[in-house]
C-alpha positions as CSV (number, residue, x, y, z in Angstrom):
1,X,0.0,0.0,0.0
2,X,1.3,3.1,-0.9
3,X,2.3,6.2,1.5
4,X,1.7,10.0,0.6
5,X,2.0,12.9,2.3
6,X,-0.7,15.5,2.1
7,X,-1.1,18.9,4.0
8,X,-0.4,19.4,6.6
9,X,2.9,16.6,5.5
10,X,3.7,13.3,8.0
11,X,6.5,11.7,7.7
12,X,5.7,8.1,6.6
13,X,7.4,5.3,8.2
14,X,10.7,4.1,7.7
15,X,10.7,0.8,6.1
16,X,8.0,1.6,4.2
17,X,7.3,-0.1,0.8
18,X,6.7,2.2,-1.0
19,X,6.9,5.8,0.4
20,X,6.4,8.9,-1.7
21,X,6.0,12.3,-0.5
22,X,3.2,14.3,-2.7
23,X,3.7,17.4,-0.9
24,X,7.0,19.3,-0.6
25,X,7.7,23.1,0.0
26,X,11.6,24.0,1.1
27,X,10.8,27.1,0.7
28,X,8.7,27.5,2.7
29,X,10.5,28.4,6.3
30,X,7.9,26.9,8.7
31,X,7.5,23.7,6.6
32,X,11.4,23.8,6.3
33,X,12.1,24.2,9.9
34,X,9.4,21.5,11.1
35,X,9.1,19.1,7.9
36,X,11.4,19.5,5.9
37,X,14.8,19.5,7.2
38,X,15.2,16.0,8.8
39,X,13.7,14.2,5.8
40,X,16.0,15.7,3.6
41,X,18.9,15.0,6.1
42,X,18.1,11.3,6.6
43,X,17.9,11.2,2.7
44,X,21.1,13.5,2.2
45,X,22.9,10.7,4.5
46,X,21.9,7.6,2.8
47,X,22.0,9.1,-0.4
48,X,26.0,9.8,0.6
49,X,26.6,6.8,1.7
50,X,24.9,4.9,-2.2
51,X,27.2,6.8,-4.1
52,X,30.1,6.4,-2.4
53,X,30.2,3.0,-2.9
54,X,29.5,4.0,-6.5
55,X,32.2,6.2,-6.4
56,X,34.3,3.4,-5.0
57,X,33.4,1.0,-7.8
58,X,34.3,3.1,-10.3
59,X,37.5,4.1,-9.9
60,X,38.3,0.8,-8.2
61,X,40.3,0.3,-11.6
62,X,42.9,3.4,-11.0
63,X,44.7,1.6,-8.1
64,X,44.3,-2.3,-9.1
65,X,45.8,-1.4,-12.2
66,X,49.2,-0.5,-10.7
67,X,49.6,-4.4,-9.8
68,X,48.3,-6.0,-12.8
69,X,52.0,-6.8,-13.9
70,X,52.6,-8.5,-10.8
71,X,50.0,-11.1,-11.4
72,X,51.2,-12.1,-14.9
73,X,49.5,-9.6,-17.2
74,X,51.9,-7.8,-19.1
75,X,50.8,-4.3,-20.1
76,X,52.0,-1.0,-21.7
77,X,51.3,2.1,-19.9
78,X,48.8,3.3,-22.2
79,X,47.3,0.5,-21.9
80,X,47.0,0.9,-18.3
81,X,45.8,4.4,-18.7
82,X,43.3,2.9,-21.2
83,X,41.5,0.7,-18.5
84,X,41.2,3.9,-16.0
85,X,39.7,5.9,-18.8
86,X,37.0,4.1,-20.4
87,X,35.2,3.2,-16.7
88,X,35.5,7.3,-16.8
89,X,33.7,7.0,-20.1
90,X,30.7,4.9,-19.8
91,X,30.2,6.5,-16.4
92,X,29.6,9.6,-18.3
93,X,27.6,8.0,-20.8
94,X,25.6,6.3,-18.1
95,X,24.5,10.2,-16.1
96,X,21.9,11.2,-19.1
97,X,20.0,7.9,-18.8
98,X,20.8,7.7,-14.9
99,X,19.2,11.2,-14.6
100,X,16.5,10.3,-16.3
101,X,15.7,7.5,-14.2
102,X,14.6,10.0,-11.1
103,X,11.7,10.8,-12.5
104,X,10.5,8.3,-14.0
105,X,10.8,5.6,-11.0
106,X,11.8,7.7,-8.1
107,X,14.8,8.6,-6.5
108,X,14.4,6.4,-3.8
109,X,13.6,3.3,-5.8
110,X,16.6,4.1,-8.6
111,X,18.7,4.1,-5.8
112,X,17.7,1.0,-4.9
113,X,18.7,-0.5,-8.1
114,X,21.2,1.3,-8.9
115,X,23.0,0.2,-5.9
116,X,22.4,-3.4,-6.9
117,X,23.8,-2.7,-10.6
118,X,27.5,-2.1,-8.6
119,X,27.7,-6.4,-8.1
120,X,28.5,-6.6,-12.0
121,X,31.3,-4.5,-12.5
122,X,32.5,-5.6,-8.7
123,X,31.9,-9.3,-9.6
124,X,33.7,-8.9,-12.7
125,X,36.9,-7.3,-11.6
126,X,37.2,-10.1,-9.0
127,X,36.9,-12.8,-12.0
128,X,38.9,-11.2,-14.4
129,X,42.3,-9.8,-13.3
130,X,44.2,-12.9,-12.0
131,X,43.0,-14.5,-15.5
132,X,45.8,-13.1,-17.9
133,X,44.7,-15.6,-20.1
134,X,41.5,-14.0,-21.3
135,X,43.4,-11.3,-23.3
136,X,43.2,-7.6,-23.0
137,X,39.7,-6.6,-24.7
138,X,38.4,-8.6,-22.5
139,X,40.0,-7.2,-19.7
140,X,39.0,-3.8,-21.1
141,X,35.2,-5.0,-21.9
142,X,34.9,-5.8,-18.1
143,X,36.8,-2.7,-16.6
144,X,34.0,-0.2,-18.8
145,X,31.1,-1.8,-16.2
146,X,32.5,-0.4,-13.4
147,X,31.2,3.1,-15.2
148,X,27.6,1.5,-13.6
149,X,29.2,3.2,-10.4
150,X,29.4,6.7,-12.5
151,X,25.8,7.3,-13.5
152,X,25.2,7.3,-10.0
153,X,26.3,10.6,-9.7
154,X,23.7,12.0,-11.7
155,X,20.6,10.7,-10.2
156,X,21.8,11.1,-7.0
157,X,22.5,14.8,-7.1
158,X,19.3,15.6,-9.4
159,X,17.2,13.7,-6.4
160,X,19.0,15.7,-3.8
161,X,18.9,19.2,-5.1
162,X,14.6,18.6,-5.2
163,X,15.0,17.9,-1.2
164,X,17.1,21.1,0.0
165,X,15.9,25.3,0.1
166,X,17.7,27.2,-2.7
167,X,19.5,29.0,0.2
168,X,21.2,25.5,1.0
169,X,21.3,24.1,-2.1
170,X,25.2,24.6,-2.5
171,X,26.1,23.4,0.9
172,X,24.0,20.3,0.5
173,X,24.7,19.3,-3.0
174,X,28.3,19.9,-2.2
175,X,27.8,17.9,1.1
176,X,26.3,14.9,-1.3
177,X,28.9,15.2,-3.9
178,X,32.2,14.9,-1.5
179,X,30.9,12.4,0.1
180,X,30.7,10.0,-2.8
181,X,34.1,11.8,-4.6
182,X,35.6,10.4,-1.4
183,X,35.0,6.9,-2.2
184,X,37.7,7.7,-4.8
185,X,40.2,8.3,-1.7
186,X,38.9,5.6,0.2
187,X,39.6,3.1,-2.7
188,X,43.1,4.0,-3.5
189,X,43.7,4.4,0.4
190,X,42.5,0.9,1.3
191,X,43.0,-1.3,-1.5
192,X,46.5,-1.8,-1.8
193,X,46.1,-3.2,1.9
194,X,43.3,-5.4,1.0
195,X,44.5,-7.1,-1.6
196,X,47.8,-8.2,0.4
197,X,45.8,-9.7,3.1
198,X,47.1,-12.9,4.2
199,X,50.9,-12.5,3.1
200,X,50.4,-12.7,-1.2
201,X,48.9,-11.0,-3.4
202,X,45.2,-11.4,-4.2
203,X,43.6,-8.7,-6.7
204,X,40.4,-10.1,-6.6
205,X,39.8,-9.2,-3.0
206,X,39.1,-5.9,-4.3
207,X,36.1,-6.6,-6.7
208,X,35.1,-8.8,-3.9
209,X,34.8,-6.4,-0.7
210,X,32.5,-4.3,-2.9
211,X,30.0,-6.8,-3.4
212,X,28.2,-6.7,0.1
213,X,28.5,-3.3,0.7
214,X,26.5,-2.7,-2.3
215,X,23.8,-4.7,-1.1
216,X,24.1,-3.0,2.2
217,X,23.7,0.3,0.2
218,X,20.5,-1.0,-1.6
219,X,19.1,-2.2,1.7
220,X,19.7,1.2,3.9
221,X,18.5,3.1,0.7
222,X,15.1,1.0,0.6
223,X,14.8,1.4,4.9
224,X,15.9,5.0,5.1
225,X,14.9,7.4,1.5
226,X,11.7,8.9,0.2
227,X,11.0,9.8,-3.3
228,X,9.3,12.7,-4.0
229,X,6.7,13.1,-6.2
230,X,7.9,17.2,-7.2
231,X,10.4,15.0,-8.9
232,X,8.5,12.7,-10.7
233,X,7.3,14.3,-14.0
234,X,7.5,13.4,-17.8
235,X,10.5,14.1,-19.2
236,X,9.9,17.3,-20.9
237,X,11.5,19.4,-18.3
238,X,14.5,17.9,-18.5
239,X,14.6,17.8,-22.3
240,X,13.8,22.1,-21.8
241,X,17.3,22.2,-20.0
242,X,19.0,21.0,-22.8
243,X,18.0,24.5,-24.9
244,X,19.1,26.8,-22.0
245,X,22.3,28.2,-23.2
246,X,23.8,28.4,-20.0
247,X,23.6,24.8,-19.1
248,X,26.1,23.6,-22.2
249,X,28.4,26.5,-21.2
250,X,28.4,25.3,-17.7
251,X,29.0,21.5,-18.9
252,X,32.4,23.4,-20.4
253,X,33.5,24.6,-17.1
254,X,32.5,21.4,-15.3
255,X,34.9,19.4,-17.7
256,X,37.4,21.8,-16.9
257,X,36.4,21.0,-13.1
258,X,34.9,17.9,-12.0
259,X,36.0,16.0,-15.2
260,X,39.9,16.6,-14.0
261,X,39.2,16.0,-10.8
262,X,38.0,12.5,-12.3
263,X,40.8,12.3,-14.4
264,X,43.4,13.4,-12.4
265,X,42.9,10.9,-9.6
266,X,42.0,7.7,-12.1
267,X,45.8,8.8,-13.4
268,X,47.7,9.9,-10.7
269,X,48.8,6.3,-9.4
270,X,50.1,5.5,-12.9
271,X,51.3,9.1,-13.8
272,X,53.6,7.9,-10.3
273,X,54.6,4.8,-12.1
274,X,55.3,5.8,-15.3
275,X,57.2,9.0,-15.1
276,X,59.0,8.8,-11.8
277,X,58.8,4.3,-11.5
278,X,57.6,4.9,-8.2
279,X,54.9,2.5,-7.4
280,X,55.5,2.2,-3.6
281,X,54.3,6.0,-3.5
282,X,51.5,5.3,-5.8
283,X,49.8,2.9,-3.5
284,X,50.7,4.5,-0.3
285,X,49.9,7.8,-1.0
286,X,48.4,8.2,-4.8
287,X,44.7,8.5,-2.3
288,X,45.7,12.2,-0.8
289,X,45.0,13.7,-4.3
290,X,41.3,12.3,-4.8
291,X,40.4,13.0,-0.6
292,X,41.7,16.6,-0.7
293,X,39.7,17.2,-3.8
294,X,36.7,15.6,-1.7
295,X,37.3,17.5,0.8
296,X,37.2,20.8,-0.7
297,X,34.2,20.3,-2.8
298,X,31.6,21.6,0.2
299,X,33.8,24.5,0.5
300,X,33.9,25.5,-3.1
301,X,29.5,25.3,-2.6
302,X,29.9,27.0,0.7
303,X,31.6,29.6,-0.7
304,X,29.4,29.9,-3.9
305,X,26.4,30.4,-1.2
306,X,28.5,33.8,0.0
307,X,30.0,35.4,-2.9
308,X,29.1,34.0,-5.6
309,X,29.5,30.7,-7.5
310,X,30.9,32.7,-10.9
311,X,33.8,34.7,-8.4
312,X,34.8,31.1,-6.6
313,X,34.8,29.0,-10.0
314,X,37.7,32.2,-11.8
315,X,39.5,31.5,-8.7
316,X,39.5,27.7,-9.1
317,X,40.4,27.7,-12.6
318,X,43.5,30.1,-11.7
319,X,44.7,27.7,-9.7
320,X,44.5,24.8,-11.8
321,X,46.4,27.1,-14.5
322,X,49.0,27.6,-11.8
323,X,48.5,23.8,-10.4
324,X,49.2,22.6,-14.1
325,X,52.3,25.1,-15.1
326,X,53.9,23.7,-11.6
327,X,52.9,19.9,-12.6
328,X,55.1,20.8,-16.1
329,X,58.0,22.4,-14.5
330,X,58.5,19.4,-12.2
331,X,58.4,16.7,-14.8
332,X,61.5,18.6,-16.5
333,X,63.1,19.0,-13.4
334,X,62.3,15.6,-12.2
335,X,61.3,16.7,-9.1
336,X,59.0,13.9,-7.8
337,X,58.5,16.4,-4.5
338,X,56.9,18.7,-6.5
339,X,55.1,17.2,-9.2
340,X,53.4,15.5,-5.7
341,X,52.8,19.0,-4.4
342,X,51.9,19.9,-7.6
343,X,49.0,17.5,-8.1
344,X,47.6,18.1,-4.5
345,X,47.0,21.4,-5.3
346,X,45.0,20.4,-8.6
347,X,42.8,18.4,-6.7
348,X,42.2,21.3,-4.0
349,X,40.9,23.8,-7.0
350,X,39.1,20.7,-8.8
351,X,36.9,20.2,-5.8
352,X,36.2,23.8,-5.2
353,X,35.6,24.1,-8.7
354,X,33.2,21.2,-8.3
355,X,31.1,22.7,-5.7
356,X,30.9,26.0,-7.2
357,X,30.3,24.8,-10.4
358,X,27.4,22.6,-9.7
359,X,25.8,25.8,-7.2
360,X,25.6,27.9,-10.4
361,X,23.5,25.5,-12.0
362,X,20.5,26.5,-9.8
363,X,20.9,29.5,-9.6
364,X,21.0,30.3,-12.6
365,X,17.6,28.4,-13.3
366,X,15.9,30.1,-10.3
367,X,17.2,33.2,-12.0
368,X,15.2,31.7,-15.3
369,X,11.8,31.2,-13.3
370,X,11.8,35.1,-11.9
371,X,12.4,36.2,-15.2
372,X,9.7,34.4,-16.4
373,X,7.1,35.6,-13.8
374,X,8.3,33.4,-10.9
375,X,4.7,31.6,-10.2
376,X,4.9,28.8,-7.6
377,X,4.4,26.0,-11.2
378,X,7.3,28.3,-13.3
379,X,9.5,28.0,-10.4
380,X,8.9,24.0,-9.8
381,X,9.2,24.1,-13.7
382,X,12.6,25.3,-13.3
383,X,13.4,23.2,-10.6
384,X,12.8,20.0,-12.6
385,X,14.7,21.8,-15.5
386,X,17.5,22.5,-12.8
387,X,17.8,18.9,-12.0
388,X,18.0,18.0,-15.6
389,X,20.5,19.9,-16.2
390,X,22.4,19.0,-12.9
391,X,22.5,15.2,-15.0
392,X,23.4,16.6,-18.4
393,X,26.3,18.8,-17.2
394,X,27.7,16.0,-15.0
395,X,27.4,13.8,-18.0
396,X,29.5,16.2,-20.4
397,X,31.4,17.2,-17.3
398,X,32.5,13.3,-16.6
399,X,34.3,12.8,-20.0
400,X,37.0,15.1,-18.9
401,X,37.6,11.9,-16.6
402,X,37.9,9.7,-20.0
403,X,40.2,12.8,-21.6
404,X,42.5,12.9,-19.1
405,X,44.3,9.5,-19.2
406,X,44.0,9.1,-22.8
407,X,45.6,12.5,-23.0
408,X,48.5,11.2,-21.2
409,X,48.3,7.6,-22.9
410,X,49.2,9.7,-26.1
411,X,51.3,12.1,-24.8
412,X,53.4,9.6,-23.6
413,X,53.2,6.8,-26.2
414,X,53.9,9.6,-29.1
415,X,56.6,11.8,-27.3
416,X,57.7,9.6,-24.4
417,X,56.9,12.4,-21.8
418,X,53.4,14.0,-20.2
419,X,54.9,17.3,-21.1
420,X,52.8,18.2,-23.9
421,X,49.3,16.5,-22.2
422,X,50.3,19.1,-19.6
423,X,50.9,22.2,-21.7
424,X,47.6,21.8,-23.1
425,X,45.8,21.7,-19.8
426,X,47.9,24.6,-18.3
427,X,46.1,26.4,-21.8
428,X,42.7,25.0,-21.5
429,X,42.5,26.2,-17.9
430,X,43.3,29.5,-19.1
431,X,40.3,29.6,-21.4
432,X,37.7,28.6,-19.2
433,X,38.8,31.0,-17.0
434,X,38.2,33.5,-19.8
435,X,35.2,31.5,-20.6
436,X,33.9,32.3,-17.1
437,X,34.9,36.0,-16.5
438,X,33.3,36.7,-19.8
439,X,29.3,34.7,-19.3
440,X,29.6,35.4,-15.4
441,X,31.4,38.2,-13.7
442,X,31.9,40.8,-16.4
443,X,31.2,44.2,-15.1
444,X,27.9,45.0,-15.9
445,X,26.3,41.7,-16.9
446,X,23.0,40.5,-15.7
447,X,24.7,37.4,-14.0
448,X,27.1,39.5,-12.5
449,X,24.9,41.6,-10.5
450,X,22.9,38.5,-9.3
451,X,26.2,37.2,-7.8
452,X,25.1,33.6,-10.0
């Protein structure tokens, strides 16, 4: 038997079937301060805790790659960087559909299931890399499931961002995001000691420990969430996102900010390898880059919330163009110290480019429903298109993470060094900082006197 909520709202049961929540008003203070804020809490928690295992899963590849040799495959580094980049790929590809999915079955229920989705790619890594003998493509076939854990991105932050006030939208979102980037840290952190359990060396374990906690995920998600019936409409909204201008000129900045924060940490461990033969520091410490960047995300929303999303993104893409220019000087110095410093502080602006990125995106389409008369079904119009868009941008956003490696793969297959992959990021930086100044914070604009 179904749940709903009417007005005055109740908060149905946990452990209910099937619990959906017809009304919602964040907006609205009193229901906020009496309703609202511990349902979307409990669902901001659990919804954390399903995509970081996501999160987990799909970079799992980035730090079992760095042993593959050692258990008899026998692998070039661009192939290596191959099997880190196309997980970053299909993960992408995955967000459209994966965003979709909220409102059509529910965030609550796509949870659920997508959750469930993570025991292929988890199942397959286990089976596949002690088995040289399959070949490569095969290897390469399984590895691009783990981008399963990707799309979870998507539909997790469009449910979110209906739950949360557009005062706490950045703090929130940014709150929902870190928490699954960190699953990125926790992978390269934990796996290298995982997979040496017991005195050898058994890669499999690492495909295998994901497999229960994905259940576990599915379980909590079906005890603990709500979906919200605000968020379940026809697709039309979401399709409406795709002709705002803005929202393809944000998916440039968020490749410039989310996809190399995906790229960066699905290459750093074999970037360690390859130019500086350092795989003891790879597995050790490869993990700070991909938890700073975690880290900072919330403070790049938090920020965004203050002084403006446009202001904090110029400043993140500064620092990547300085982040980048460093990276390059140490590789022709050969300064492993710095080319480490280097990379930590690319993953600091990445994740407060993330956050303040991603807190631009509703803004700007609350910005859209005042302008076009702000009625209480315009502004849930815009809402809808907002999480559409959230899906879209993080779709474009995540093939940065397939860029990256292969970037490097062909930097350093075709002139034996990274230099020139990094030349042409310290560049591309540059531009979307341009990029930004001139949509955003020119003197003058629209957008700049709304602090978007």
């Amino acid at each position: 038997m179904a749940e709903t909520v009417t007005t005055p709202p109740a908060v149905t049961a946990p452990g209910a079937r099937s619990r959906w929540i017809d009304h919602w008003d964040p907006e609205d203070p009193q229901f906020w301060e009496e309703t609202g804020r511990p349902i979307a809490r409990r669902n901001l928690v659990w919804s954390i805790f399903a995509e970081h295992i996501g999160f987990s899963v799909w970079l799992l590849w980035s730090i079992v790659v760095v042993r593959l040799n050692d258990v008899g495959w026998n692998l070039s580094t661009s192939q290596i960087l191959w099997l880190t980049a196309v997980p970053s790929g299909v993960g992408a590809f995955l967000r459209i559909p994966y965003t979709f999915a909220v409102p059509k079955f529910g965030g609550r229920n796509w949870t659920i299931a997508s959750a469930l989705l993570l025991i292929i790619p988890a199942g397959g890594l286990a089976w596949a890399v002690e088995r040289p003998e399959i070949g490569y493509g095969i290897l390469l076939l399984i590895a691009a499931t783990a981008g399963f854990g990707g799309g979870n991105f998507a539909s997790s932050m469009a449910n979110i961002s209906f739950f949360y006030p557009e005062r706490e939208k950045g703090f929130a979102l940014g709150l929902n995001a870190a928490g699954g980037n960190l699953g990125v840290a926790v992978v390269q952190k934990f796996v290298p000691q995982i997979i040496v359990l017991g005195g050898g060396l058994t890669l499999s374990y690492a495909g295998l420990m994901y497999i229960p906690l994905a259940v576990v995920a599915a379980v909590c998600a079906f005890l603990f969430m709500d979906n919200l019936t605000e968020a379940k409409a026809d697709p039309k909204p979401v399709l409406q996102s795709l002709r705002f201008p803005d929202t393809w000129v944000l998916s440039l900045l968020y490749i410039g900010t989310f996809g190399s924060f995906i790229g960066y940490s699905s290459a750093f461990p074999t970037l360690l390898v390859a130019v500086f033969d350092r795989q003891d520091i790879a597995l050790a410490w490869a993990f700070l880059g991909a938890g700073i960047g975690s880290l900072a995300r919330p403070l790049g929303g938090w920020l965004s919330d203050r002084v403006g999303g446009a202001q904090v993104t110029m400043a993140a893409f500064a620092g990547l163009a300085i982040g980048a220019a460093a990276a390059l000087w140490s590789v022709q110095q050969a300064s492993l110290g710095l080319f480490f410093f280097s990379f930590m502080f690319l993953f600091v602006a990445t994740g407060i480019g993330n956050g303040s990125t991603y807190r631009m995106i509703s803004r700007l389409f609350q910005l859209k429903g005042l302008q076009e008369g702000g009625s209480p079904e315009t502004m849930l119009r815009s809402r809808r298109e907002a999480a559409g868009a959230l899906g879209v941008i993080s779709s474009v956003g995540a093939f940065g993470g397939f860029a990256v490696p292969i970037c490097y793969a062909w930097s350093k297959s075709t002139f034996g060094t990274i230099e020139p992959a990094l030349r042409f990021y310290l560049v591309f930086f540059i531009v979307l900082l341009f990029v930004t100044w001139f949509r955003y914070a020119r003197r003058g604009s629209l957008l700049a006197r709304e602090r978007v």
